[in-house]
C-alpha positions as CSV (number, residue, x, y, z in Angstrom):
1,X,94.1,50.8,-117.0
2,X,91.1,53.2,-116.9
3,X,90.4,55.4,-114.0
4,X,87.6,53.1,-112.6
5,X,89.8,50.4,-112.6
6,X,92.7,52.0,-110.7
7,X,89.7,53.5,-108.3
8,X,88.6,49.6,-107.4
9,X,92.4,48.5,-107.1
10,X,93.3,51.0,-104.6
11,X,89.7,50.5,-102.7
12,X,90.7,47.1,-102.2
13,X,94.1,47.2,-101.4
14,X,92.7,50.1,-98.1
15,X,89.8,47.1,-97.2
16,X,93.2,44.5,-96.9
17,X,95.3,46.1,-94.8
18,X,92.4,47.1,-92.6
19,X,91.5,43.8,-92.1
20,X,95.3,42.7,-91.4
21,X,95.4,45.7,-88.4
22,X,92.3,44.5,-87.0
23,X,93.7,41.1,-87.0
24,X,96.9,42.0,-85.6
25,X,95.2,44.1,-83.2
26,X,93.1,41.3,-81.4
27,X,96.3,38.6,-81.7
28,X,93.9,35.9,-82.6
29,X,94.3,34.0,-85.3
30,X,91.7,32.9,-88.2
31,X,92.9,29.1,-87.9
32,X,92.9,28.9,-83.9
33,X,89.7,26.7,-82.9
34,X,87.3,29.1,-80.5
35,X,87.2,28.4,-77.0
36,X,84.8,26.3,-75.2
37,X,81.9,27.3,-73.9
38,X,82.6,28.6,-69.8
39,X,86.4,28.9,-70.1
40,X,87.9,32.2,-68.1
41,X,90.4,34.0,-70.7
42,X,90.8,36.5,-68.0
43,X,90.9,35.1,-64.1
44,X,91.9,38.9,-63.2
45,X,89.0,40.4,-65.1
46,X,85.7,38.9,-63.2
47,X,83.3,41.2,-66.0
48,X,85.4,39.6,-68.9
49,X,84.9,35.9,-67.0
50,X,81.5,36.7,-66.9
51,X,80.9,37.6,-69.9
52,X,82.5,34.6,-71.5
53,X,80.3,32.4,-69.4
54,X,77.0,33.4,-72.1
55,X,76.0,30.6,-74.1
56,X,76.8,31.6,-77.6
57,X,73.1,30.9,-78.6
58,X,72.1,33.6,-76.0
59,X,75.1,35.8,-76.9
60,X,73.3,36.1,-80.4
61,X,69.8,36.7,-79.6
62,X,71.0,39.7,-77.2
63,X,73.0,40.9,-80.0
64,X,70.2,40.0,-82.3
65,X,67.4,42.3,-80.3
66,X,70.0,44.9,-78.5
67,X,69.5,43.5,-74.8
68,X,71.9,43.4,-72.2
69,X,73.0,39.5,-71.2
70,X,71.1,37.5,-69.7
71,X,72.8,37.2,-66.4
72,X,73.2,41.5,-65.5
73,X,70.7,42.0,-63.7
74,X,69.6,45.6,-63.7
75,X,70.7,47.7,-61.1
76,X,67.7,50.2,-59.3
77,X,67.9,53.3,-58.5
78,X,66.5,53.6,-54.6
79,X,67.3,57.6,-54.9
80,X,64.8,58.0,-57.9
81,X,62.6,54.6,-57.9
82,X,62.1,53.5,-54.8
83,X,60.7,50.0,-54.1
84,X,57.3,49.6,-52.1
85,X,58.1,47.5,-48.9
86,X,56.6,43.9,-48.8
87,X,53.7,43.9,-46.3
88,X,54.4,42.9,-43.2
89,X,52.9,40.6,-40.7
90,X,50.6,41.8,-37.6
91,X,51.0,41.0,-34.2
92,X,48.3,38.4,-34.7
93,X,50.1,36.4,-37.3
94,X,48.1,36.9,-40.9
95,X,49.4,39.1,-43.6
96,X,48.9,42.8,-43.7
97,X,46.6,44.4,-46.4
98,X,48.8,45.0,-49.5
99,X,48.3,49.0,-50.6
100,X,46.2,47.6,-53.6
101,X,43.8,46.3,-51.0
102,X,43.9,49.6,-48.9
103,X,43.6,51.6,-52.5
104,X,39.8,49.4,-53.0
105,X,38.8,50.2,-49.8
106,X,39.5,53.8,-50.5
107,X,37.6,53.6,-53.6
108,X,34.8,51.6,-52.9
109,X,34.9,51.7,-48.7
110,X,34.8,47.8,-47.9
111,X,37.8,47.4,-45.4
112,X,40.4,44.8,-46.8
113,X,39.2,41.3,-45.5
114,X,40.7,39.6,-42.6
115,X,40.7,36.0,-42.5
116,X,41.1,36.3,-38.4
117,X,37.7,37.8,-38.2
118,X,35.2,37.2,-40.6
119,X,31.8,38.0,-39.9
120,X,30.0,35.4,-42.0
121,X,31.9,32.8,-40.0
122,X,29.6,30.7,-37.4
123,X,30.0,31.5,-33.8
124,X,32.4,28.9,-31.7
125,X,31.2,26.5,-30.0
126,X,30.3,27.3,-26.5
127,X,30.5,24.2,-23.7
128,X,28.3,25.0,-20.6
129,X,29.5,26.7,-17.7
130,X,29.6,24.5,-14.4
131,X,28.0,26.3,-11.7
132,X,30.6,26.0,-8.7
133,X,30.3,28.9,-6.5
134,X,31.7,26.7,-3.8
135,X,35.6,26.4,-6.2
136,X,38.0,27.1,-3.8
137,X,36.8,24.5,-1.2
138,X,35.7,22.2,-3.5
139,X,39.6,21.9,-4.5
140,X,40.6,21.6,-1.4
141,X,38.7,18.4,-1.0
142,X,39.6,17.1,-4.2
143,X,43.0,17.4,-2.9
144,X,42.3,15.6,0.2
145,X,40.3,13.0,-2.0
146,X,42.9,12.4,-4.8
147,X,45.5,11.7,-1.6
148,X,43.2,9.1,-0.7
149,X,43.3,7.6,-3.4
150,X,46.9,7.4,-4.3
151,X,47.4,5.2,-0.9
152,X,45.1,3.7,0.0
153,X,42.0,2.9,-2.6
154,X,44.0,2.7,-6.2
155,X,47.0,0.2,-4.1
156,X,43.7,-2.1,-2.8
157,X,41.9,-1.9,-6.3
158,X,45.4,-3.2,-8.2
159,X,45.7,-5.7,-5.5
160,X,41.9,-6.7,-6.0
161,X,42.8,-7.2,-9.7
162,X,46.0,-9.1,-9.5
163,X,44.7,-11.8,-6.9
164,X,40.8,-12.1,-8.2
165,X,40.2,-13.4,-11.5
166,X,38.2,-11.2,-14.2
167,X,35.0,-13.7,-13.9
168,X,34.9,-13.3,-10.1
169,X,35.2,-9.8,-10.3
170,X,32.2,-9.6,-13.4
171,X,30.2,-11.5,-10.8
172,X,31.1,-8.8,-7.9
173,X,30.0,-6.0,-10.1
174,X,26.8,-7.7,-11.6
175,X,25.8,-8.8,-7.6
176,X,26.2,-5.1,-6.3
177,X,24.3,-3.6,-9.4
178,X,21.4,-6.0,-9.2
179,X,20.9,-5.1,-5.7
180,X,20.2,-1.2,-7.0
181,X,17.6,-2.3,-9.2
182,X,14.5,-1.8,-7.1
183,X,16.0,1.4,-5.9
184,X,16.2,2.4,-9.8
185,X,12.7,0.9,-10.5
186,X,11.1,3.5,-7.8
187,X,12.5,6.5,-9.0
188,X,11.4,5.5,-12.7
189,X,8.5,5.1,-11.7
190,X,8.6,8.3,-9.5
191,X,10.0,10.1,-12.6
192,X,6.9,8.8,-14.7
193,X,8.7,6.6,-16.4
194,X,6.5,3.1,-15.8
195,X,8.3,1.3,-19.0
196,X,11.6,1.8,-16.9
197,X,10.3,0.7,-13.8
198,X,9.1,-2.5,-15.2
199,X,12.3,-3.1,-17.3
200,X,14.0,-2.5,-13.8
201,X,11.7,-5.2,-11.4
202,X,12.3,-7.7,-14.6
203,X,16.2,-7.5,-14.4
204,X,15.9,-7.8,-10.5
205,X,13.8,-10.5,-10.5
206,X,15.7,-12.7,-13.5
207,X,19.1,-12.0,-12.4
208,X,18.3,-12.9,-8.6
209,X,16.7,-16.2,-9.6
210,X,18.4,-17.2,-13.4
211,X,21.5,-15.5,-12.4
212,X,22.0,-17.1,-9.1
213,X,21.6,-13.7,-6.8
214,X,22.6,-11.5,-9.4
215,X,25.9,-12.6,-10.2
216,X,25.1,-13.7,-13.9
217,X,23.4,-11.4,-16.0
218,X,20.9,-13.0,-17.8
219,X,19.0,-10.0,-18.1
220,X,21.0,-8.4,-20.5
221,X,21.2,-11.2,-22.7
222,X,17.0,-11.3,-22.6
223,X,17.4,-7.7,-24.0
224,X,16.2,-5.9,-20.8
225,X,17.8,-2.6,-20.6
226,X,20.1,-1.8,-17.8
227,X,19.7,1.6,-16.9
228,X,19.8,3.4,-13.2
229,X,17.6,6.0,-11.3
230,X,18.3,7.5,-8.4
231,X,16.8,10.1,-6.4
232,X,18.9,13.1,-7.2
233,X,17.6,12.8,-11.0
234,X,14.0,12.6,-9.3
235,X,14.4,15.4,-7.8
236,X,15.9,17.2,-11.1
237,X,12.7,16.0,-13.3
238,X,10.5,17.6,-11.1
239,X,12.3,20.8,-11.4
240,X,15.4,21.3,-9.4
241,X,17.5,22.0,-12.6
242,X,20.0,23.8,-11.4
243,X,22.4,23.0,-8.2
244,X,25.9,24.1,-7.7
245,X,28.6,21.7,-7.8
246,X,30.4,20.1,-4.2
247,X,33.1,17.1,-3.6
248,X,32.1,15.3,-0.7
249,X,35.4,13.9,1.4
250,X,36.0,10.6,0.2
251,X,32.8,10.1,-1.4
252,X,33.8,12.6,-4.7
253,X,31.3,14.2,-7.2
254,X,28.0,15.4,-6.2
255,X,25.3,18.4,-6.6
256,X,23.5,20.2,-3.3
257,X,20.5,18.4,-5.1
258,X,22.3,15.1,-5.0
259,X,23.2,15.5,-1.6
260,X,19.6,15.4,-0.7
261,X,18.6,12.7,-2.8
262,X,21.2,10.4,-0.9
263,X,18.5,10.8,2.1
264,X,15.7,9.1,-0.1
265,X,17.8,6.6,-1.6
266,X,19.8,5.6,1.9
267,X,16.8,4.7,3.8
268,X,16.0,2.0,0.7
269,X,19.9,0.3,0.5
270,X,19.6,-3.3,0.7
271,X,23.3,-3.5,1.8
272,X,22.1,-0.9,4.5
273,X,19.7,-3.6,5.8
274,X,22.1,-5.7,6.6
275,X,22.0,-6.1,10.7
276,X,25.5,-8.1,11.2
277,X,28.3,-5.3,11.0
278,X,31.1,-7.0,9.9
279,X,29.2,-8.3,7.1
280,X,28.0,-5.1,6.1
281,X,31.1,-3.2,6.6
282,X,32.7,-6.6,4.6
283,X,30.2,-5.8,2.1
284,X,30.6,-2.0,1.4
285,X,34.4,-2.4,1.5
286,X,34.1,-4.7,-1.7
287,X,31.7,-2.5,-3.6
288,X,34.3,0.9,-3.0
289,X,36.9,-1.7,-4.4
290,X,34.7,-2.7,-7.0
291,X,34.1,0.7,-8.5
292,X,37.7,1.7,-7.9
293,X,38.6,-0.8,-10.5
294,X,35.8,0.4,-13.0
295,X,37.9,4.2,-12.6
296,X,40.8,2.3,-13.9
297,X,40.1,3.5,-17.4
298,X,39.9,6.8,-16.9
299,X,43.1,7.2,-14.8
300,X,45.1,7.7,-18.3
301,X,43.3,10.4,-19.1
302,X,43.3,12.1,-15.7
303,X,47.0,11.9,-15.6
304,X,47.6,14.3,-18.6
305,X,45.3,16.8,-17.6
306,X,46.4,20.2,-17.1
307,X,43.5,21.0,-14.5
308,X,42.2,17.5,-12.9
309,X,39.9,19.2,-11.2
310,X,38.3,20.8,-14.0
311,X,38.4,17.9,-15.9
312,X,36.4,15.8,-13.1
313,X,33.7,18.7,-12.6
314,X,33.0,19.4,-15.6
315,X,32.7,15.5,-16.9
316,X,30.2,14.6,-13.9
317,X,28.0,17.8,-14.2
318,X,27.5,17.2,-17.8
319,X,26.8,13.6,-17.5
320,X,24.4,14.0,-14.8
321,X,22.9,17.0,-16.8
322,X,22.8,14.3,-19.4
323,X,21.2,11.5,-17.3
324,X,18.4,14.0,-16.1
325,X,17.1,16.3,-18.7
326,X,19.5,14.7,-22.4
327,X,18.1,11.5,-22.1
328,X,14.0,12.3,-21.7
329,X,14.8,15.4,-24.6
330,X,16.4,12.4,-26.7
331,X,13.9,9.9,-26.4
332,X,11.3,10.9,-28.7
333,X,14.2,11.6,-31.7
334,X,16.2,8.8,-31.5
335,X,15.1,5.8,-29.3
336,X,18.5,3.7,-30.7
337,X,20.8,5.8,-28.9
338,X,24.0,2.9,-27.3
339,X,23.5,1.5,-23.8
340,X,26.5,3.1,-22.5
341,X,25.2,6.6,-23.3
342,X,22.1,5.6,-21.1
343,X,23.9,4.4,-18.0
344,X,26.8,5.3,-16.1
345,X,28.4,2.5,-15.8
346,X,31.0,4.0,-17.9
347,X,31.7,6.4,-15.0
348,X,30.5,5.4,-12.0
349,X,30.5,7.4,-8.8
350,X,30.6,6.1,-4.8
351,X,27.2,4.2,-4.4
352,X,24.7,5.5,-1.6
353,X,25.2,1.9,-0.2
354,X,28.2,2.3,1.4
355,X,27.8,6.0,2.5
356,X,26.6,7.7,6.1
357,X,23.7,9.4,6.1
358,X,24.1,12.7,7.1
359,X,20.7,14.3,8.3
360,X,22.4,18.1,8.2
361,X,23.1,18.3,4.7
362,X,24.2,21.2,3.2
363,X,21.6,24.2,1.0
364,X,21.7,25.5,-1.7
């Protein structure tokens, strides 16, 4: 045997019983099948368990590229890297500026943008302001009114709809609203509206004769608008615009300027007329029933209001302001507008019929 040849013998026999102390050493043998995937070798070594968790694909690409496994997470250090906080809200609820956003500001001087206030956002909308110097009496009276009407006008109105039948009570309302018409057809014409005026005499005239005194309502069906005029708007056309706000007792919403204009319209009431007391008092009694049951629709609404009072002001005033001034602004743009935005019989007040003239009423 040459020297080379021993030299290779003696290499190999040093590479075998290596390999049989390494064997040894790990007491697992080269025929024993490998152990599944997930299975804890060690229960009282949780880095051991965790370690034998690693997918075996995984296990080789860390090994493969040097990285740590997948699932050890790194640990930082707060003492020599610490971690800029997450910004925090405000007191008025949107996000604080993030230090990049403060860093461009610096640079460049644009504040950070704040979605609460944005300048190139459009104003809110604005409603108007009811002018009611008078407030705290004013409630008062609503009070005293809304008492009322719990026992004694809302109980007679429910009874008035329970007993009469809805046809009767159509004819009721169309009978009372016919008799206004001449009263409206005045103050058109006094408003210098003489379209109107005529419009109102033709309803007057066709419902008292075709309609059988005004309780049919053939008027309407001949296309003849129905819309009302009463003093108080005369009075705002020719230029009492602005009038603070009062509740009358037991006869509700009204202006100082309407207050006045029941003087014109009063001395014109065809119920008023009426000679024979109990008739008329008969008369007016029915017509405050009637219009009760016209508030029933409303009533809903009223009962989920935080501020009733409010809520009642502040619908009146702009539907008069509406009835005066929105209605002869509107007229030239858009002579369609819906007959129920014309007229209030959608929210009808106490008609001047069935109220006292009161020669001391109150300034403005």
């Amino acid at each position: 045997m040459t020297r080379h040849a021993a030299f290779r013998a003696l290499l190999c026999a040093s590479l075998v019983l290596t390999l049989g102390a390494c064997a040894s050493h790990s007491g697992v043998r080269d025929d024993a099948p490998p152990p599944p995937v997930g299975a804890v070798q060690d229960a009282g070594d949780p880095t051991t368990a965790a370690a034998e968790t690693v997918p075996p694909y995984l296990a080789d690409a860390d090994a493969a590229v040097g990285a740590a496994p997948y699932d050890a997470a790194p640990q930082a250090d707060t003492a020599q890297d610490p971690v800029a906080p997450a910004p925090q809200d405000d007191a008025s609820g949107s996000a604080a500026p993030t230090q990049a956003e403060l860093d461009y500001a610096a640079i460049y001087g644009e504040p950070p943008y704040d979605p609460v206030y944005d300048d190139t956002l459009p104003a809110p909308a604005q409603l108007p302001k009811s002018y009611d110097p008078w407030e705290g009496m004013n409630r008062r009276v609503h009070r005293f009114n809304n008492a009322v009407d719990r026992t004694i006008a809302k109980p007679l109105a429910k009874a008035y709809v329970k007993v009469v039948p809805r046809p009767m009570r159509l004819g009721v309302s169309n009978f009372f609203h016919n008799l206004g018409q001449p009263v409206s057809a005045l103050n058109a014409l006094l408003q210098g509206k003489p379209k109107q005026a005529a419009q109102s005499m033709g309803r007057f005239l066709l419902n008292s004769t075709l309609g059988i005194g005004g309780i049919f309502d053939p008027a309407s069906d001949a296309r003849l608008p129905n819309r009302s005029e009463d003093f108080g708007q005369t009075l705002g056309v020719w230029g009492w615009k602005t009038s603070r706000y009062v509740e009358l007792p037991l006869f509700g919403p009204r202006t100082v300027r309407d207050s006045f204009g029941l003087v014109g319209d009063g001395q014109l009431s065809p119920i008023r007329q009426v000679e024979d007391d109990k008739t008329r008092v008969f008369l007016q009694g029915l017509q405050l029933v009637d219009v009760r049951t016209q508030l029933f629709a409303v009533d809903s609404m009223r009962e989920g209001a935080v501020d009733d009072y409010a809520l009642v002001r502040d619908a009146w005033l702009q539907r008069r302001n509406y009835q005066i001034f929105g209605e002869r602004e509107q007229e030239s743009e858009d002579d369609a507008l819906p007959d129920y935005l014309r007229e209030d019989s959608a929210n009808p007040t106490v008609p001047v019929d069935v109220m006292p003239i009161i020669p001391g009423a109150p300034t403005n």
